[in-house]
Biopython code that builds the backbone (N, CA, C, O; Angstrom):
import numpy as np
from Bio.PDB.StructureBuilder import StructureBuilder

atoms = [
    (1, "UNK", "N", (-18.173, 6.545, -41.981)),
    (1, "UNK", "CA", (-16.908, 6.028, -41.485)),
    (1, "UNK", "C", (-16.093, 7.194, -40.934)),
    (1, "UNK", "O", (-16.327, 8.363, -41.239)),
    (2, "UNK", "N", (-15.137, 6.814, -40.116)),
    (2, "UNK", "CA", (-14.545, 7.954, -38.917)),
    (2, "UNK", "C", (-13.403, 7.381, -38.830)),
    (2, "UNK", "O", (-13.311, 6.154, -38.783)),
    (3, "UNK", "N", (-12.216, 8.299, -38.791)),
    (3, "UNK", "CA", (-11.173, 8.067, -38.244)),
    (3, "UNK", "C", (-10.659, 8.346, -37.008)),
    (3, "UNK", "O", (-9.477, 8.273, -36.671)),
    (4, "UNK", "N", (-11.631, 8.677, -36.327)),
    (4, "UNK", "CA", (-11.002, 9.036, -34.997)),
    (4, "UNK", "C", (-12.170, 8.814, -33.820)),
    (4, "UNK", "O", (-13.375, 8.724, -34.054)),
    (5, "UNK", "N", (-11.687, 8.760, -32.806)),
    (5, "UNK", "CA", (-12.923, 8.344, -31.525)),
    (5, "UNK", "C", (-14.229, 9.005, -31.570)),
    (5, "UNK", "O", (-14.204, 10.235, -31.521)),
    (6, "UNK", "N", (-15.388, 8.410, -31.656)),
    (6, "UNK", "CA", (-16.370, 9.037, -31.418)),
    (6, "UNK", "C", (-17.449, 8.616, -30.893)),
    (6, "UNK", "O", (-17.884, 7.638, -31.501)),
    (7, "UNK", "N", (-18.221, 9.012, -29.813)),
    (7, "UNK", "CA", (-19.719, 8.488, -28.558)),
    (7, "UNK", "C", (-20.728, 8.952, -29.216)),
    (7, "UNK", "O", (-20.529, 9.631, -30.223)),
    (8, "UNK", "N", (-21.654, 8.750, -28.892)),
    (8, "UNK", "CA", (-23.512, 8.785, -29.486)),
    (8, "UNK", "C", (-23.940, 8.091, -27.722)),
    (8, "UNK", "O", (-24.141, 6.894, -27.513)),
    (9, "UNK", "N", (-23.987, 8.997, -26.835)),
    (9, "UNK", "CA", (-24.929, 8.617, -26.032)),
    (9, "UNK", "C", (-26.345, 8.701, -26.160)),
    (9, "UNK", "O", (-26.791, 9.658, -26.792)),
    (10, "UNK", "N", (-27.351, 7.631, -25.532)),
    (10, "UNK", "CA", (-28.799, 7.766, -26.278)),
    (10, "UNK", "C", (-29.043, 7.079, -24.805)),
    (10, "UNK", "O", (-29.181, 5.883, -24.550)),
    (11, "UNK", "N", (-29.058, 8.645, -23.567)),
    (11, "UNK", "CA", (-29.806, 8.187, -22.513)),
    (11, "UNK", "C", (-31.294, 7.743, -22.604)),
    (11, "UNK", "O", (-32.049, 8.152, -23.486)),
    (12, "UNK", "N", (-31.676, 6.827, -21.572)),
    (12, "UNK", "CA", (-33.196, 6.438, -21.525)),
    (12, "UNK", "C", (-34.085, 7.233, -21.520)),
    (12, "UNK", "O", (-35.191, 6.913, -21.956)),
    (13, "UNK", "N", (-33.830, 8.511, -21.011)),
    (13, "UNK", "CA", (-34.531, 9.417, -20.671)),
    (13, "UNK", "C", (-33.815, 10.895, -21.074)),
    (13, "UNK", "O", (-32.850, 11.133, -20.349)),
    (14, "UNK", "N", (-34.093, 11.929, -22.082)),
    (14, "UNK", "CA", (-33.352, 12.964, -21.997)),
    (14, "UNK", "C", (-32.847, 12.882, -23.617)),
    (14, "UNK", "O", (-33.197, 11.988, -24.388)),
    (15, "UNK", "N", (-31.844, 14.138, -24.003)),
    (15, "UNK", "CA", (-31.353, 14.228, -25.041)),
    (15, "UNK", "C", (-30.220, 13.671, -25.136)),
    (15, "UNK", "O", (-29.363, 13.735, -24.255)),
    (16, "UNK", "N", (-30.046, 12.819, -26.655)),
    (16, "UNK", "CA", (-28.866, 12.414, -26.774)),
    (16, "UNK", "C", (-27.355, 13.349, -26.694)),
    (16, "UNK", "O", (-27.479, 14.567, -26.572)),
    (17, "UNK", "N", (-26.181, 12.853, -26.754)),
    (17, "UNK", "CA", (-24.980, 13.854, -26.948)),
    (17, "UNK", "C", (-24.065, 13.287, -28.018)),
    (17, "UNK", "O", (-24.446, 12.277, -28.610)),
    (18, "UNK", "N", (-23.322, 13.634, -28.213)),
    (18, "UNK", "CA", (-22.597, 13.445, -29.554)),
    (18, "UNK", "C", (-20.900, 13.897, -28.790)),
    (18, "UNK", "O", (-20.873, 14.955, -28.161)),
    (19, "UNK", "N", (-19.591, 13.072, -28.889)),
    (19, "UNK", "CA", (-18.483, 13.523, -28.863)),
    (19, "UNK", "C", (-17.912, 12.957, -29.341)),
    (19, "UNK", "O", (-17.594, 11.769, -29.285)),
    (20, "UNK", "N", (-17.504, 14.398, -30.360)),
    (20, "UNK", "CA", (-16.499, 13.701, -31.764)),
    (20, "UNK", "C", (-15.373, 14.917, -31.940)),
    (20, "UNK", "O", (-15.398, 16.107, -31.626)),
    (21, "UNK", "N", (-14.225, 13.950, -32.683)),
    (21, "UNK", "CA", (-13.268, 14.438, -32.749)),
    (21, "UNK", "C", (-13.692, 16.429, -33.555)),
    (21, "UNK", "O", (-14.808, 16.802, -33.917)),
    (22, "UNK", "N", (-12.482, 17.211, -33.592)),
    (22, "UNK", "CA", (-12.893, 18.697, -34.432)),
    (22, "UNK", "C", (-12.744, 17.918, -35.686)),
    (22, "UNK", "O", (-13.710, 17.252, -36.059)),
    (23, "UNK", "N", (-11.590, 17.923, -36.418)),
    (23, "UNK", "CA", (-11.887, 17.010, -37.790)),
    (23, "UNK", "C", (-12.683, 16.784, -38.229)),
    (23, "UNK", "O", (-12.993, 17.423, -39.234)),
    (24, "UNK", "N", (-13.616, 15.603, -37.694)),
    (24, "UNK", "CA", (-14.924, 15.368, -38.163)),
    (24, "UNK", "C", (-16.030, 15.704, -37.400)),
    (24, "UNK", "O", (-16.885, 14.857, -37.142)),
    (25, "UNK", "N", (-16.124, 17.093, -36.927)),
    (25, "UNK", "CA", (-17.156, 17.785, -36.207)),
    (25, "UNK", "C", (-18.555, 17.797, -36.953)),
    (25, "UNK", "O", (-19.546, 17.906, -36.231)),
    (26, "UNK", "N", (-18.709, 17.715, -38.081)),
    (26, "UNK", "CA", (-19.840, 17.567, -38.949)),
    (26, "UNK", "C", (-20.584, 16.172, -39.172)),
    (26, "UNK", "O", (-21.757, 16.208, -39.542)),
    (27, "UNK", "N", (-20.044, 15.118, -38.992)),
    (27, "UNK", "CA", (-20.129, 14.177, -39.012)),
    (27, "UNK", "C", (-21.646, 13.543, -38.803)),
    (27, "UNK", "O", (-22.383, 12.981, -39.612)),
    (28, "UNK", "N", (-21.805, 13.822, -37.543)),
    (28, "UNK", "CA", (-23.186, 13.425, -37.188)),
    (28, "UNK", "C", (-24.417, 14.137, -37.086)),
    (28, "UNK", "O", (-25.484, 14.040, -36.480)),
    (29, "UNK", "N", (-23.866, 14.882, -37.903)),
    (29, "UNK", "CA", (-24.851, 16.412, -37.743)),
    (29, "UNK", "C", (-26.181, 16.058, -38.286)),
    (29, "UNK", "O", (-27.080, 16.893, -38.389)),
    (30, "UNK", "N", (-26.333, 14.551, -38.706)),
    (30, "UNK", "CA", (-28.066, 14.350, -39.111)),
    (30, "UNK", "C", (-28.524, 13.422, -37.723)),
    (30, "UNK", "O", (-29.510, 12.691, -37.635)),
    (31, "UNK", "N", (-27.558, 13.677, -36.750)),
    (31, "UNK", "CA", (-28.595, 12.603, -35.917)),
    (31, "UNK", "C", (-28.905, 13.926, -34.877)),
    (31, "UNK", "O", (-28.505, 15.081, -35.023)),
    (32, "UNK", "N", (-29.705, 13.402, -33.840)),
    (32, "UNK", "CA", (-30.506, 14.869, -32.672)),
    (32, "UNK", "C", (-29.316, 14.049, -31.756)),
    (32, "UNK", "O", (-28.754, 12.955, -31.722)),
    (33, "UNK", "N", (-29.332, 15.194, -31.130)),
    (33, "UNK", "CA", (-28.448, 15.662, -29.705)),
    (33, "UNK", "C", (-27.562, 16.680, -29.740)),
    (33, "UNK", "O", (-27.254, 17.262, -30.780)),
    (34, "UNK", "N", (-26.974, 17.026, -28.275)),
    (34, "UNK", "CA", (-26.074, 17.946, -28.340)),
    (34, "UNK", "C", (-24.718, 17.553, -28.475)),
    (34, "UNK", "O", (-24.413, 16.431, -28.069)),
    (35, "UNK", "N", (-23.786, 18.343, -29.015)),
    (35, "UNK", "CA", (-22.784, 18.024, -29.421)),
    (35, "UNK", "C", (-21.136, 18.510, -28.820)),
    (35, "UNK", "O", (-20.664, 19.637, -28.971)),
    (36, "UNK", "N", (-20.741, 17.845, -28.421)),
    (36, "UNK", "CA", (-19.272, 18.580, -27.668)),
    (36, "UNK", "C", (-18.160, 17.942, -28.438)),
    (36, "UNK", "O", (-18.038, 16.757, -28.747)),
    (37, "UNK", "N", (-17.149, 19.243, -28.758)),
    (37, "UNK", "CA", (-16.061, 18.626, -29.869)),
    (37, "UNK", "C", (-15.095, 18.780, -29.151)),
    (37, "UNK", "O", (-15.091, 19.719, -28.354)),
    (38, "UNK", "N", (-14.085, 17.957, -29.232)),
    (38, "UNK", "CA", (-12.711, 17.158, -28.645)),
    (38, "UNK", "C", (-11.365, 17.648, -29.417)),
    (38, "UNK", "O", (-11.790, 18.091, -30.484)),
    (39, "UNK", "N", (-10.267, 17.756, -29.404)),
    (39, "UNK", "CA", (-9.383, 17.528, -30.082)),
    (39, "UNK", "C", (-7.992, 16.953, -28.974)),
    (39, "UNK", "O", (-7.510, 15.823, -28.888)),
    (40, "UNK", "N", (-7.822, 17.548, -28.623)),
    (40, "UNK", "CA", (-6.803, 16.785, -27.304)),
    (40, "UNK", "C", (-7.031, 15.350, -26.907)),
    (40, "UNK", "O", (-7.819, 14.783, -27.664)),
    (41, "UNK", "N", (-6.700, 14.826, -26.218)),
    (41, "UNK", "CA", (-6.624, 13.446, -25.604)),
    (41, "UNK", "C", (-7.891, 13.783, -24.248)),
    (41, "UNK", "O", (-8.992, 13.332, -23.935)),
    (42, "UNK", "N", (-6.987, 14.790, -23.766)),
    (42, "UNK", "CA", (-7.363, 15.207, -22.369)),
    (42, "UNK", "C", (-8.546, 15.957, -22.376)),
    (42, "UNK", "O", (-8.929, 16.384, -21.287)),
    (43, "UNK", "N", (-9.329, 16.253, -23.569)),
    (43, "UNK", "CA", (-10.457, 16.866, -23.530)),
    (43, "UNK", "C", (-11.718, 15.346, -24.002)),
    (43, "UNK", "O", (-12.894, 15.081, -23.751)),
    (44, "UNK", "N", (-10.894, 14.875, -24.572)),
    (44, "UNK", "CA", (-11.738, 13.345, -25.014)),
    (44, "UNK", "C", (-12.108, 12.652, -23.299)),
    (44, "UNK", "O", (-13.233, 12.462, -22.837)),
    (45, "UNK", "N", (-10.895, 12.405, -22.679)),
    (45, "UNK", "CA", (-11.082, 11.619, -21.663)),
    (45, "UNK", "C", (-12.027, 12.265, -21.102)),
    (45, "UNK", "O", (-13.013, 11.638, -20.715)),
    (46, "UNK", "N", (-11.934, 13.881, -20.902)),
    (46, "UNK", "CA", (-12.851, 14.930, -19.948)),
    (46, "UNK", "C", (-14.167, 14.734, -20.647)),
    (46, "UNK", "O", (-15.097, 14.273, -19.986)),
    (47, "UNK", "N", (-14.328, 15.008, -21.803)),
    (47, "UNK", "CA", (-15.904, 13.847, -22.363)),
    (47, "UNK", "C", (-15.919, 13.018, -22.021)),
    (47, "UNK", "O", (-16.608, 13.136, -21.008)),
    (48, "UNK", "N", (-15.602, 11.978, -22.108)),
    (48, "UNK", "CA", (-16.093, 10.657, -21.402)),
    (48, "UNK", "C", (-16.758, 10.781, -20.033)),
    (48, "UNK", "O", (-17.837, 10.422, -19.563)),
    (49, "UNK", "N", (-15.717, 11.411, -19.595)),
    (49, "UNK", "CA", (-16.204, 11.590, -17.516)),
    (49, "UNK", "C", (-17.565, 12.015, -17.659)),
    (49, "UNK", "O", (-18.415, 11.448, -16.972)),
    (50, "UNK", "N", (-18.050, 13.348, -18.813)),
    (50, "UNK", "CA", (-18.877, 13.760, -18.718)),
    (50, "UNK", "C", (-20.437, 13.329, -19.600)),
    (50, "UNK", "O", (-21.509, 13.909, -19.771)),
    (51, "UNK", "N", (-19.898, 12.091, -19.985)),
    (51, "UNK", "CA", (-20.874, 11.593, -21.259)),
    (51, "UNK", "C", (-21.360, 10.422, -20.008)),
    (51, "UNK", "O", (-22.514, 10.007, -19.903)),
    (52, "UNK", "N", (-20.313, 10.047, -19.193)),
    (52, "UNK", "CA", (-20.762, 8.923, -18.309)),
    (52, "UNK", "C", (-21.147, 9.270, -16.898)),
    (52, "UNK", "O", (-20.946, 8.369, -16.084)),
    (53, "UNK", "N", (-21.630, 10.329, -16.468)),
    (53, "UNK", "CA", (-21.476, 11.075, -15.123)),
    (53, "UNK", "C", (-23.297, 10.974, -14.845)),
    (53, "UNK", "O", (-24.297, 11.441, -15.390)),
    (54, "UNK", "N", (-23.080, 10.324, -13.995)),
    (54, "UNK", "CA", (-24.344, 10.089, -13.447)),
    (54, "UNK", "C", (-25.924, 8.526, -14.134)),
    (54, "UNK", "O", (-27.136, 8.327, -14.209)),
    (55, "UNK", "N", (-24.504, 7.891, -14.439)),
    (55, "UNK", "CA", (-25.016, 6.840, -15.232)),
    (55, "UNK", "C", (-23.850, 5.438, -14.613)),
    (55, "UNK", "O", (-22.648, 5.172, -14.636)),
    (56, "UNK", "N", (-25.057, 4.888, -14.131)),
    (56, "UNK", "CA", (-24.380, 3.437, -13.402)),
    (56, "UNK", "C", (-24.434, 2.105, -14.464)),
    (56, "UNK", "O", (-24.002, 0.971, -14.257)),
    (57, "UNK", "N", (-24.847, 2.430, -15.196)),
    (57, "UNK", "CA", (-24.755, 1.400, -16.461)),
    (57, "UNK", "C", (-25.067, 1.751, -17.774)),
    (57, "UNK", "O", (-26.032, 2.502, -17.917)),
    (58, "UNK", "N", (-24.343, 1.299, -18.963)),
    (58, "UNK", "CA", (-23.865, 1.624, -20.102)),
    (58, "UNK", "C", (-24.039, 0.581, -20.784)),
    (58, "UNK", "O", (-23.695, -0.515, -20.340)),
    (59, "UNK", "N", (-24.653, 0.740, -22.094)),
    (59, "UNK", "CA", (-24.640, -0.470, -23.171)),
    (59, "UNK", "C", (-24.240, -0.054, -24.031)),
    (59, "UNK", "O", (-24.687, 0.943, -24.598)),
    (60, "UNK", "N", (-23.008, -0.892, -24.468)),
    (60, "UNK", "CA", (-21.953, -0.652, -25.715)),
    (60, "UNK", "C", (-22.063, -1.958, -26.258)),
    (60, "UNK", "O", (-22.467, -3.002, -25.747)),
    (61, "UNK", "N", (-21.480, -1.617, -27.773)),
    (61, "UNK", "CA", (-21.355, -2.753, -28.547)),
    (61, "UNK", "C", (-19.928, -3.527, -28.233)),
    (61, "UNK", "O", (-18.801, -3.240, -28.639)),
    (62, "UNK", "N", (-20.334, -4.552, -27.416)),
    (62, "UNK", "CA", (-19.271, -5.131, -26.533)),
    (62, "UNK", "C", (-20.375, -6.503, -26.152)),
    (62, "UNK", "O", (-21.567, -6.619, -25.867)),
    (63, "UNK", "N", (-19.186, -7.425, -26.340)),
    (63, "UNK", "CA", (-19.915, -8.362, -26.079)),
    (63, "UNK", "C", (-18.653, -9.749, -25.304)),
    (63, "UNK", "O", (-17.748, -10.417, -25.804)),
    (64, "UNK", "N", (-19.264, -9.646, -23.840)),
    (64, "UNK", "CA", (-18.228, -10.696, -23.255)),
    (64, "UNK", "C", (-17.340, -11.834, -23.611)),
    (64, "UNK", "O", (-17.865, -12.854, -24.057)),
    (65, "UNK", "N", (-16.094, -11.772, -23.468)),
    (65, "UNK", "CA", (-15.360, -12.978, -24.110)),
    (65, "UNK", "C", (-15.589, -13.156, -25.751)),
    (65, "UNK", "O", (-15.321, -14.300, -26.117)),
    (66, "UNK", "N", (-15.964, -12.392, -26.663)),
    (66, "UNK", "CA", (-15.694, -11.801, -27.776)),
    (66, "UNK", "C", (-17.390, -12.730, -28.004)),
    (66, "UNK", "O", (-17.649, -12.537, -29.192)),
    (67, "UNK", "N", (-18.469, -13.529, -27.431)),
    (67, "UNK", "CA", (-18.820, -14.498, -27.686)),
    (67, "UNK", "C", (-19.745, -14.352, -29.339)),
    (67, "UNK", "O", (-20.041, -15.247, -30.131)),
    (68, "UNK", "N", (-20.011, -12.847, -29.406)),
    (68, "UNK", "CA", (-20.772, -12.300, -30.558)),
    (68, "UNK", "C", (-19.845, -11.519, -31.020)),
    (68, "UNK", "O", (-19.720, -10.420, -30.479)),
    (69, "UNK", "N", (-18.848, -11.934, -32.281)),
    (69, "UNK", "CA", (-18.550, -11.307, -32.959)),
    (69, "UNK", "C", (-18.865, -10.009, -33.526)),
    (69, "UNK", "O", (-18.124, -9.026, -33.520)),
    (70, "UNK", "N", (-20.390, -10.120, -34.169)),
    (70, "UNK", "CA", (-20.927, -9.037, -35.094)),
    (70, "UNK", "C", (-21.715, -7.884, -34.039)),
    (70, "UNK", "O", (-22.399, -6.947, -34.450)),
    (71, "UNK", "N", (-21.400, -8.247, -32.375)),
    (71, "UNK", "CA", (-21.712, -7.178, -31.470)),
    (71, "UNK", "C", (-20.539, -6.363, -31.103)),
    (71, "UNK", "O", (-20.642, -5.176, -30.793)),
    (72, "UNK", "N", (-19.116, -7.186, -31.152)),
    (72, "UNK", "CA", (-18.019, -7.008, -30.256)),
    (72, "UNK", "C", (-17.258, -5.799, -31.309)),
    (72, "UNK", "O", (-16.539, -6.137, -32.250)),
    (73, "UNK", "N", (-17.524, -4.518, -31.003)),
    (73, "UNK", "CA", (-16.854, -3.958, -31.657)),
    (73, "UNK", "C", (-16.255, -2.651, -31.438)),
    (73, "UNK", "O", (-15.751, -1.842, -32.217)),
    (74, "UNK", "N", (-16.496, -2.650, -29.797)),
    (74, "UNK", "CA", (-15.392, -1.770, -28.752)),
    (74, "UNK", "C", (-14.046, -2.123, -28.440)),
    (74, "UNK", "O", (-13.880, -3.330, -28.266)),
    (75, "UNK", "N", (-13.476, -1.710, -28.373)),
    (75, "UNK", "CA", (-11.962, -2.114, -27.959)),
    (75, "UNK", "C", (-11.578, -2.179, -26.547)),
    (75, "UNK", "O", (-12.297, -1.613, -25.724)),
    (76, "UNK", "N", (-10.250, -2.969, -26.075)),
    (76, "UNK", "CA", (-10.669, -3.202, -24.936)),
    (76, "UNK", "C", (-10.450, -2.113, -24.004)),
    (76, "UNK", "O", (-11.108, -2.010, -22.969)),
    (77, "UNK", "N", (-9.291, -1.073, -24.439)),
    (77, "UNK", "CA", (-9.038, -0.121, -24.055)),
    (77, "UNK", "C", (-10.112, 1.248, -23.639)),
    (77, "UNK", "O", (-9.902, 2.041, -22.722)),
    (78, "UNK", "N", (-11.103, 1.260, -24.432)),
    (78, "UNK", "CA", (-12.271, 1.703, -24.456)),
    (78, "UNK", "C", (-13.259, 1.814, -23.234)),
    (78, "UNK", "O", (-13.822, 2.708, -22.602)),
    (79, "UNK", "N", (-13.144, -0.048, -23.232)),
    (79, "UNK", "CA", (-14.110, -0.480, -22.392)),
    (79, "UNK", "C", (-13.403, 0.053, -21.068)),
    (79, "UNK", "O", (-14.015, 0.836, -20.341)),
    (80, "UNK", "N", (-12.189, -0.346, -20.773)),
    (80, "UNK", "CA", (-11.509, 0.167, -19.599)),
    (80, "UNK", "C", (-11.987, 1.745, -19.110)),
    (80, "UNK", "O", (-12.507, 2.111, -18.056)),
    (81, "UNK", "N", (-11.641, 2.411, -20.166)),
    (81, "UNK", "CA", (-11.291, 4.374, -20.119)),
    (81, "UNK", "C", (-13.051, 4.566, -19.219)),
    (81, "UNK", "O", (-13.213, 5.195, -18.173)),
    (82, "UNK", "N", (-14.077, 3.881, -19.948)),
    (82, "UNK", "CA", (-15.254, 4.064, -19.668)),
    (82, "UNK", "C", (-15.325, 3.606, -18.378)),
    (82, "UNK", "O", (-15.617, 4.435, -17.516)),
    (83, "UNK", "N", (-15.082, 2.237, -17.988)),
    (83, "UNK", "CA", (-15.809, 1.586, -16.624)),
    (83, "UNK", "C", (-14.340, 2.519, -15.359)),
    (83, "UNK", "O", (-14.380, 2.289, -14.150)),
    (84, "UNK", "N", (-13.381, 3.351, -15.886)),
    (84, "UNK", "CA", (-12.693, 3.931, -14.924)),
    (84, "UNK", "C", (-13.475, 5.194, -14.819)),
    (84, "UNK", "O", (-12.771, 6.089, -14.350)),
    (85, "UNK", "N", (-14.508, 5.518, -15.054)),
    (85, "UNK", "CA", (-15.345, 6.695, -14.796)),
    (85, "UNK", "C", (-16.667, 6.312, -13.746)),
    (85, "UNK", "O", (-17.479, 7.011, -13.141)),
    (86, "UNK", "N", (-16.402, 4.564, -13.881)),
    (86, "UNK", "CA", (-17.860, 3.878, -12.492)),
    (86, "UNK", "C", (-18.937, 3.175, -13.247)),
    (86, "UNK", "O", (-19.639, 2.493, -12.500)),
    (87, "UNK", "N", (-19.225, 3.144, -14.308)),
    (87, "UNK", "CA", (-20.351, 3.044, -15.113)),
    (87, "UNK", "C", (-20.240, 1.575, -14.901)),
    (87, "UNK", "O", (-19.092, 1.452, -14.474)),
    (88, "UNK", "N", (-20.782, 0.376, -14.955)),
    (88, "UNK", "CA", (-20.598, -0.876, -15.319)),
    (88, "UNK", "C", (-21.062, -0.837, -17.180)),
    (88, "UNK", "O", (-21.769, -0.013, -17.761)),
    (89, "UNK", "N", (-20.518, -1.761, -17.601)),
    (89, "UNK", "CA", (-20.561, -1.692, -18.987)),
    (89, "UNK", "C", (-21.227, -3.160, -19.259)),
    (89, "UNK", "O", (-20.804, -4.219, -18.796)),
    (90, "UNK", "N", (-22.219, -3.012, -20.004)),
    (90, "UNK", "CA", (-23.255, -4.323, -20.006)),
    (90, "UNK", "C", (-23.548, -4.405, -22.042)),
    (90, "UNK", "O", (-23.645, -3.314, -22.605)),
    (91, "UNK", "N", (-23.626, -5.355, -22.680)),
    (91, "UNK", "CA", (-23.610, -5.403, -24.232)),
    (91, "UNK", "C", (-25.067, -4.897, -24.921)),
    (91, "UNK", "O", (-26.120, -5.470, -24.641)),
    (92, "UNK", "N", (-25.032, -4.263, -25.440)),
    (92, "UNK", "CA", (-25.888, -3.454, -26.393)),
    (92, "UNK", "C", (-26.643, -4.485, -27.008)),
    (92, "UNK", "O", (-27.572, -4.012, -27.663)),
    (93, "UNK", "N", (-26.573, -5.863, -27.039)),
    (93, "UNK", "CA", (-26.933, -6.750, -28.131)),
    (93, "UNK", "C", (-28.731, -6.989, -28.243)),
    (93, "UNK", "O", (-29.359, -7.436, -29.202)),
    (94, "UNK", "N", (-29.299, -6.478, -26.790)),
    (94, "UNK", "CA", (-30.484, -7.181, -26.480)),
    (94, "UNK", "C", (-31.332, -5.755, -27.287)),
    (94, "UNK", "O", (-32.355, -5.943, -27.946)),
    (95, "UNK", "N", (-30.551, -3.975, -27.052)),
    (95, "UNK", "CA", (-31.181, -3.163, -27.597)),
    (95, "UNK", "C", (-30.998, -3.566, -29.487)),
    (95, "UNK", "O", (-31.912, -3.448, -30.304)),
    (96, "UNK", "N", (-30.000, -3.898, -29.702)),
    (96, "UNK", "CA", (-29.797, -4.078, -31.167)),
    (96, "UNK", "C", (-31.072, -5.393, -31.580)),
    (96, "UNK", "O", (-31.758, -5.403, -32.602)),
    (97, "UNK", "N", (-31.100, -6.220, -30.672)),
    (97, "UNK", "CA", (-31.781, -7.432, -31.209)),
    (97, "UNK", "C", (-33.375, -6.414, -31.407)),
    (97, "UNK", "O", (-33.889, -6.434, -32.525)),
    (98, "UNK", "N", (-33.872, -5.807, -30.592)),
    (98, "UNK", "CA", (-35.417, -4.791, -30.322)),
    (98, "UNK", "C", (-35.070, -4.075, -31.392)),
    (98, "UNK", "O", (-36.085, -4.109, -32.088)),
    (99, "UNK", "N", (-34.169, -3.372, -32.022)),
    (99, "UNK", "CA", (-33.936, -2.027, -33.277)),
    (99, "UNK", "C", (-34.091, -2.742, -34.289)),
    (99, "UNK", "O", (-35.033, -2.538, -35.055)),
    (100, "UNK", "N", (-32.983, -3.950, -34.537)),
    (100, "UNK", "CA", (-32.380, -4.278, -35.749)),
    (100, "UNK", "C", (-33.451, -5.786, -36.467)),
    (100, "UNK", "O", (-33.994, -5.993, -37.552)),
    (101, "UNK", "N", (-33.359, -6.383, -35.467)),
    (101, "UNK", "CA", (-33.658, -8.057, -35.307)),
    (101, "UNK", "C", (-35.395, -8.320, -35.140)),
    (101, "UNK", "O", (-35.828, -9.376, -34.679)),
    (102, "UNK", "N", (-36.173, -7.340, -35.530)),
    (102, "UNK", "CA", (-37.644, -7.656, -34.860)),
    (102, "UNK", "C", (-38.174, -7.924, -36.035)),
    (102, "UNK", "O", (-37.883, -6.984, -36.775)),
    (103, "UNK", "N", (-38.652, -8.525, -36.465)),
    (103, "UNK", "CA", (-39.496, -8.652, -37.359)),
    (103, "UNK", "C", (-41.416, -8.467, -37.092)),
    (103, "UNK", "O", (-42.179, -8.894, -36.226)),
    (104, "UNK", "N", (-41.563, -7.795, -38.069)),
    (104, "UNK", "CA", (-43.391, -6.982, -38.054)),
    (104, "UNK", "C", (-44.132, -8.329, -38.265)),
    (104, "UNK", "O", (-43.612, -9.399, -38.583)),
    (105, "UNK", "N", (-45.442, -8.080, -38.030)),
    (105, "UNK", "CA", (-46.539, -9.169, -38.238)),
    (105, "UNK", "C", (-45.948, -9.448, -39.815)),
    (105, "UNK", "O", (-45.581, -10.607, -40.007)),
    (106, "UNK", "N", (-45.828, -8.564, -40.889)),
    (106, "UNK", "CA", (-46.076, -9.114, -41.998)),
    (106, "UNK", "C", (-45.206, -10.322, -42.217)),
    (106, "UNK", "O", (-45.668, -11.403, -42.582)),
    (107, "UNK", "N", (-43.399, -10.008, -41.884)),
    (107, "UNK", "CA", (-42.635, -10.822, -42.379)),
    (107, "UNK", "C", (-42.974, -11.902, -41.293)),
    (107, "UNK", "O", (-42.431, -13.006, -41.329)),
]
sb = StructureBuilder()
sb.init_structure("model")
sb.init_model(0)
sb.init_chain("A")
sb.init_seg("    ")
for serial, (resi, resn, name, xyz) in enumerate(atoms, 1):
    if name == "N":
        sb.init_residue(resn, " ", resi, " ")
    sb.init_atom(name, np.array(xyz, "f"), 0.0, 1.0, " ", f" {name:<3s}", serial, name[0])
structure = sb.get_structure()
């Protein structure tokens, strides 16, 4: 748990990145990627530009017209800050359903 803004990009191709507040700069330190720490507003937004720069579509846990609750859990402000960098923003739900939701031959 986090009190303050934090991204986990997990391009298709390439190493993940990590931007999190200084505060909790340790935070994610068990997952892989590289990591850029924030403390300003204006260095957060300047991550974003750069977490979303060269990427025309984005899957966040966001889910249109709220229709999946237990997906919808970006804010809307969020969603804005991001798609004002170009990205279209499309719902994470179909990668979560492949991670979370698959069940193996056994079950």
């Amino acid at each position: 748990m986090v009190s303050r803004r934090c991204f986990y990009v997990i391009p298709r191709e390439g190493t993940p990145h990590i931007l999190v507040h200084r505060i909790e700069s340790d935070v994610f330190d068990h997952l892989p990627g590289n990591k850029t720490i924030y403390l300003k507003w204006q260095q957060l937004e300047a991550g974003i530009e750069a977490l979303t720069n060269g990427h025309s579509r984005i899957a966040m846990e966001y889910s249109p017209r709220k229709s999946n609750p237990y997906i919808a859990k970006v804010d809307a402000g969020t969603i804005e800050l991001v798609r004002s960098f170009g990205p279209e923003i499309v719902p994470s739900s179909d990668l979560i359903q492949s991670f979370e939701a698959t069940w193996d031959d056994e079950q």
